[in-house]
Backbone as a chain_set.jsonl record, in Angstrom:
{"seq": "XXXXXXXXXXXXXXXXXXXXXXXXXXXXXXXXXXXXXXXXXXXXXXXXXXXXXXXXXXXXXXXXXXXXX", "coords": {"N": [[-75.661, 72.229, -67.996], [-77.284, 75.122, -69.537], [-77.362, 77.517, -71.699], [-79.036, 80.645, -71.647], [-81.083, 82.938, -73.807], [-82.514, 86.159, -73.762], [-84.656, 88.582, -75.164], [-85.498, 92.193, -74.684], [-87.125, 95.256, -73.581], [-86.089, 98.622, -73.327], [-86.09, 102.015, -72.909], [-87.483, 102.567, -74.951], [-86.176, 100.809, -76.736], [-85.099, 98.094, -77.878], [-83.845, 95.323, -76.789], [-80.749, 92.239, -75.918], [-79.844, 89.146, -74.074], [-77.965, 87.565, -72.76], [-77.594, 84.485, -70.793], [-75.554, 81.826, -68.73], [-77.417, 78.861, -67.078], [-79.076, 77.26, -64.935], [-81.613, 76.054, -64.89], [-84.69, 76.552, -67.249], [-86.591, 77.826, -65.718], [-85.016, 79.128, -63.22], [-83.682, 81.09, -64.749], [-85.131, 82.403, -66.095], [-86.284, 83.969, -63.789], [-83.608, 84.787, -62.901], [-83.088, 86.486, -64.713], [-84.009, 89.173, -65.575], [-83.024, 90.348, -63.016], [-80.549, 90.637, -63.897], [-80.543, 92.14, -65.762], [-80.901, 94.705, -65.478], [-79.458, 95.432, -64.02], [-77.423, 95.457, -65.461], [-78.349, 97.541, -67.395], [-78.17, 99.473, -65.87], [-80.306, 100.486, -64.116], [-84.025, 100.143, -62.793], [-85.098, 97.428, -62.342], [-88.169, 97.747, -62.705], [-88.146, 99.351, -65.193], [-87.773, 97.687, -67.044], [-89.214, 96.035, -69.805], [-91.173, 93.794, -72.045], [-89.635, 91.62, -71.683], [-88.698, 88.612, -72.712], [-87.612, 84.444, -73.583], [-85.772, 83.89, -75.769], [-84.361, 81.654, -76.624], [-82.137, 78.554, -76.56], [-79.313, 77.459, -75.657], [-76.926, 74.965, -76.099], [-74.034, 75.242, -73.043], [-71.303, 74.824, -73.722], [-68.935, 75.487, -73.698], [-67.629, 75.68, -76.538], [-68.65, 77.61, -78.025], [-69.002, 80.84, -79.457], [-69.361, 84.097, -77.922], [-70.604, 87.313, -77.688], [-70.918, 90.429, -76.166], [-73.271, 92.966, -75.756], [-72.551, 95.477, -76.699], [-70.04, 94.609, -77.75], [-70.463, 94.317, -80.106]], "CA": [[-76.033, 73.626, -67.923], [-77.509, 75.158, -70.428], [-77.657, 79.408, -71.909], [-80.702, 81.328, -71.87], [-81.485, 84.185, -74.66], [-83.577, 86.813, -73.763], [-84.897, 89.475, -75.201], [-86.015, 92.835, -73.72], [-87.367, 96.512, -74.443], [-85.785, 99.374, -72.328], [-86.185, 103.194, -72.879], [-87.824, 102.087, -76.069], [-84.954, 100.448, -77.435], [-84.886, 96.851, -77.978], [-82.068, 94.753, -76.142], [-81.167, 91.037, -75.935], [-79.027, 89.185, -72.834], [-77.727, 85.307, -72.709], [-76.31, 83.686, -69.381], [-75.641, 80.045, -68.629], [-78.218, 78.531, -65.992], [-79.353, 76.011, -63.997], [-82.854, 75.623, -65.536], [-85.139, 77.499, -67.527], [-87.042, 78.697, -64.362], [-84.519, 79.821, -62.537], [-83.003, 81.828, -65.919], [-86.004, 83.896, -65.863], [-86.391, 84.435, -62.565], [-82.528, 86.009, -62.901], [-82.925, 87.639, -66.681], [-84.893, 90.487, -65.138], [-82.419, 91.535, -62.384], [-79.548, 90.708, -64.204], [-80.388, 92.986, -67.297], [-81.568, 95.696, -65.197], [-78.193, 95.535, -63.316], [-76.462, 95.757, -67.033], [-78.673, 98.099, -67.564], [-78.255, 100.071, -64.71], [-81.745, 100.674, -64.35], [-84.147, 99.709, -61.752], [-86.239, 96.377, -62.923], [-89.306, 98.004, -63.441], [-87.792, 99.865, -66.435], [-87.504, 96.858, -68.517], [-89.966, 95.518, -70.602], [-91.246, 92.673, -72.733], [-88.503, 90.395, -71.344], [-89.454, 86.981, -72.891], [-86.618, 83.555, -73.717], [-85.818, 83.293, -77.113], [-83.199, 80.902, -77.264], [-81.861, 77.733, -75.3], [-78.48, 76.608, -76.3], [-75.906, 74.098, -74.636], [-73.34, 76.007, -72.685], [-70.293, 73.67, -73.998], [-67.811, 76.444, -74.134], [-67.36, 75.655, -78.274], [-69.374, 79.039, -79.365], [-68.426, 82.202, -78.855], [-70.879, 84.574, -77.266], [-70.79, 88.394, -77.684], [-71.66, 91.179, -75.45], [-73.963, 93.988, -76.465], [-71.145, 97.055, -76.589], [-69.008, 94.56, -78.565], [-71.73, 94.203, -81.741]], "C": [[-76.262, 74.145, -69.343], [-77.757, 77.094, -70.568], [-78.697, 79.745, -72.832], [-80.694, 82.537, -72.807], [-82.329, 85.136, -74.257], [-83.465, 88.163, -74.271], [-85.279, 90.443, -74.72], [-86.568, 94.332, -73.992], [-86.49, 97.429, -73.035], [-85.62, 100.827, -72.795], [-86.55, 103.173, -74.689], [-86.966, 101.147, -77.033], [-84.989, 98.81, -77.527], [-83.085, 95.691, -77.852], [-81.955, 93.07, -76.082], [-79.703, 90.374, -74.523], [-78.906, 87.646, -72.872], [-76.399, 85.822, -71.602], [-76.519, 82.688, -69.292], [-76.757, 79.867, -67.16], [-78.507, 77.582, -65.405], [-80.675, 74.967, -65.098], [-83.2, 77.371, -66.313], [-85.79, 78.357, -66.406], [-86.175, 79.358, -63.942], [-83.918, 81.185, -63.684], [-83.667, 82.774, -65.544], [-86.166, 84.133, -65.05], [-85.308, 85.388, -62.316], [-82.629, 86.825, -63.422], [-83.114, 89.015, -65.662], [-83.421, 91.519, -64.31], [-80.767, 91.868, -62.91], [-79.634, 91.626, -65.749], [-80.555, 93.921, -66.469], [-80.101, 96.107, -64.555], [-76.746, 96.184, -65.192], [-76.503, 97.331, -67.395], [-78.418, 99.792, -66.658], [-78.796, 100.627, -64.816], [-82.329, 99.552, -62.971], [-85.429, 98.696, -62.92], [-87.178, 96.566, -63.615], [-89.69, 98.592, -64.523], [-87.65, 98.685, -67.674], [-88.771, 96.153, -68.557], [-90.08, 94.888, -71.457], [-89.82, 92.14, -72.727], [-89.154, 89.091, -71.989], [-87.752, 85.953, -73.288], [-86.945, 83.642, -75.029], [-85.652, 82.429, -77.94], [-82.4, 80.003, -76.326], [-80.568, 77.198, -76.156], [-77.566, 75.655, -75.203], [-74.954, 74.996, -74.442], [-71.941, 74.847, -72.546], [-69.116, 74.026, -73.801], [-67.094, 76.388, -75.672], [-67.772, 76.916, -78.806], [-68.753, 80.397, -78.324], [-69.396, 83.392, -78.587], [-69.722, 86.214, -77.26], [-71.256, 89.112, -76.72], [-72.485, 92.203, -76.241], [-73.359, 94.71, -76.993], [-70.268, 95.758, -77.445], [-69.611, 94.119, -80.007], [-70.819, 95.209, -82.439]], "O": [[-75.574, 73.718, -70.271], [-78.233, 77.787, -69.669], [-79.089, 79.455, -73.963], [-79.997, 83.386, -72.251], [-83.422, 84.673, -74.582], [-82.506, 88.887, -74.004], [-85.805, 90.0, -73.699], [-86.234, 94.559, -75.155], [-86.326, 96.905, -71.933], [-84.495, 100.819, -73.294], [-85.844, 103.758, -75.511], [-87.391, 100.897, -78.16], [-84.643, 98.557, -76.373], [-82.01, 95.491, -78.418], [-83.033, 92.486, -76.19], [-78.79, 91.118, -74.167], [-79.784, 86.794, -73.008], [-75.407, 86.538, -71.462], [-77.609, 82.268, -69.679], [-76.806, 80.758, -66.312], [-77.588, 76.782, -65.578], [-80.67, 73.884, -65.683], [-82.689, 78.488, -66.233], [-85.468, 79.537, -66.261], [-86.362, 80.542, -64.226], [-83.784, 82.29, -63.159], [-83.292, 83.757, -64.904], [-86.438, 85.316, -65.253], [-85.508, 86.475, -61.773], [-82.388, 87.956, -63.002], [-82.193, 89.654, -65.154], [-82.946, 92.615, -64.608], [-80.019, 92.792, -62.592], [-78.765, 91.632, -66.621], [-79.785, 94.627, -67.12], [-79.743, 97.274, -64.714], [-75.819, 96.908, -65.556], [-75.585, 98.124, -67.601], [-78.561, 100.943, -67.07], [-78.506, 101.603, -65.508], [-81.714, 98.671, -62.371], [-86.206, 99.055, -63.805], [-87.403, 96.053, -64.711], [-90.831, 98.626, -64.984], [-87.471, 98.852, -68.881], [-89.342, 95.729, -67.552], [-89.108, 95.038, -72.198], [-89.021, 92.246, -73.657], [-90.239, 88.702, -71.558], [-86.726, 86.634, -73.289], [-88.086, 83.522, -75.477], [-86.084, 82.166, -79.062], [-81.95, 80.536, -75.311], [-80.742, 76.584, -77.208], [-77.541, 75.645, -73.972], [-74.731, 75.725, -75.408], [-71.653, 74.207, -71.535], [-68.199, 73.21, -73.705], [-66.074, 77.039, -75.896], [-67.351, 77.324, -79.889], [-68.345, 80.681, -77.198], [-70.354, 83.419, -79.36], [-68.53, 86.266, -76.959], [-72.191, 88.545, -76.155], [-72.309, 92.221, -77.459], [-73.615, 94.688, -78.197], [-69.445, 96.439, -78.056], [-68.923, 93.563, -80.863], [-71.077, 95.586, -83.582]]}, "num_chains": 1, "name": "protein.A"}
């Protein structure tokens, strides 16, 4: 398994979101509803979603939330 990066725009603001996944397909297929859910916001509010970043999900690194930056 491996964790997905993505970036994203939302009420102009520029946001970014990593979860562990299956594949890359399926990642992005989640990113969307799972930022929008973060977001709490309805999908069609977020914008330029794209992957930035593929790392192994080893449990060695330590991963941040947004609110704790």
């Amino acid at each position: 398994m491996k964790r997905y990066q993505f970036m994203y725009k939302y009420n102009g603001k520029d946001g970014h979101f990593e979860f562990p996944s299956e594949s890359p397909n399926k990642a992005t297929l989640e990113a969307l509803e799972r930022i929008a859910d973060i977001e709490f916001c309805d999908p069609s509010e977020i914008t330029d979603i794209r992957l930035v970043k593929i790392s192994d999900a080893n449990g060695k690194t330590h991963f941040e939330c947004e609110g704790c930056q």
